[in-house]
C-alpha positions as CSV (number, residue, x, y, z in Angstrom):
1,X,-99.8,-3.9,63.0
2,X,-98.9,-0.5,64.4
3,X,-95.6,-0.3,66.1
4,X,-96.0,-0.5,70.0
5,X,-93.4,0.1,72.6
6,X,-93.7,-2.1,75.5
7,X,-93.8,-1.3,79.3
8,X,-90.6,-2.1,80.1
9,X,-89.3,-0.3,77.1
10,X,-90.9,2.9,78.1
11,X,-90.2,2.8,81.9
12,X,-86.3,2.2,80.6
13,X,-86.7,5.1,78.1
14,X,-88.0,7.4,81.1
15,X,-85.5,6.5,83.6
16,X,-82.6,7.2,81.8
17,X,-83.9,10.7,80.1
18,X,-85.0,11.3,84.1
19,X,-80.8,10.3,85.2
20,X,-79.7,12.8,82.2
21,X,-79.0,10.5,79.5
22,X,-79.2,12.3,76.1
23,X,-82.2,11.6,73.8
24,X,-79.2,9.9,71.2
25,X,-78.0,7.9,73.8
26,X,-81.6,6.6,75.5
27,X,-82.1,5.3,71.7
28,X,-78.2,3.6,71.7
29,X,-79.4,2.1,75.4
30,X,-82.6,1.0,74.9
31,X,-82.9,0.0,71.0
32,X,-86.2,3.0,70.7
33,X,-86.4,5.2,67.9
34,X,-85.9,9.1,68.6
35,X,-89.0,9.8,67.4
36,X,-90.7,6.9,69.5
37,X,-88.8,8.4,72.8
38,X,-90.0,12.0,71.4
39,X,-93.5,11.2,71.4
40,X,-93.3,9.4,74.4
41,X,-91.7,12.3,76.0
42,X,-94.4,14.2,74.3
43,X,-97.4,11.8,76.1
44,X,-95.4,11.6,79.9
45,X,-95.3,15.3,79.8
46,X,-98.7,16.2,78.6
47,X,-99.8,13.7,81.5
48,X,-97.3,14.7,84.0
49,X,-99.1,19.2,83.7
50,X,-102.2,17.5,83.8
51,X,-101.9,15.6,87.0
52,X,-100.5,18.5,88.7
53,X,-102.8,21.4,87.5
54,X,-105.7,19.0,89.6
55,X,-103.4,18.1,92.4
56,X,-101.3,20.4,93.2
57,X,-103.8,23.6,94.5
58,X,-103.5,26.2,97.6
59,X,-100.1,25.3,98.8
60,X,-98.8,28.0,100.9
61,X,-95.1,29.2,100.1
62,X,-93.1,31.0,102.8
63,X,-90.1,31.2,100.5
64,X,-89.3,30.1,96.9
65,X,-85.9,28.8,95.9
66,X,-85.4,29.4,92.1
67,X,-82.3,28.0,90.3
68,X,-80.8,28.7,87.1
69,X,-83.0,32.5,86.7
70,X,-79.7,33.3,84.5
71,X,-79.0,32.6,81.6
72,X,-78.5,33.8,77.9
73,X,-79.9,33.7,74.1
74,X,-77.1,32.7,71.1
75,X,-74.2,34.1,73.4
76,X,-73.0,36.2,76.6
77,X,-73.8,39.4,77.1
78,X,-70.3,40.4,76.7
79,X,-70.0,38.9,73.4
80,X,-73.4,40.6,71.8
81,X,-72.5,43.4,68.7
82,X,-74.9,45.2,66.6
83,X,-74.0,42.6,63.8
84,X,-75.5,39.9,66.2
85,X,-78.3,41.3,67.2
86,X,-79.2,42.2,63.1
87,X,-77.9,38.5,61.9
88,X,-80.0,36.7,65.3
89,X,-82.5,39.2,66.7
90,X,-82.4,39.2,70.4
91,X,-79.2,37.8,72.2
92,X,-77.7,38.0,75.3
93,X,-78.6,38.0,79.1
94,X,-81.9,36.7,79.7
């Protein structure tokens, strides 16, 4: 018998990754494997781009709010060397 996670199992697993819970502590709440909550993640998410790339057509934006646009790679801009950037590749601002 394949393993099966049950309705209630998966809506628990989705509302607590949706309130911020970690992955580690969804699987300490809710008794699921990580990898069951991974691939359920995996499904949701795969379900929740294709829902909107057929709903969600011609809306007309006045303005756009972004949040979070900075952020950086491995560490700070401050912090990035030459021997970073040879040990890690690209680092800093993005």
């Amino acid at each position: 018998m394949a393993n099966f996670i049950s309705m209630e199992k998966r809506v628990a697993v989705i509302s607590a990754l949706v309130e911020g819970c970690s992955i580690r502590s969804t699987v300490r709440m809710t008794g699921v494997s990580k990898g069951a909550i991974i691939r359920l993640v995996e499904s949701v998410g795969k379900a929740c781009a294709e829902y909107h790339e057929s709903v969600v057509r011609n809306i007309p934006a006045k303005r756009v709010q972004v949040d979070e646009i900075w952020s950086f790679v491995g560490c700070k801009q401050k912090n990035v060397t030459e021997k970073t950037i040879e040990r890690h590749g690209i680092c800093g601002d993005v």
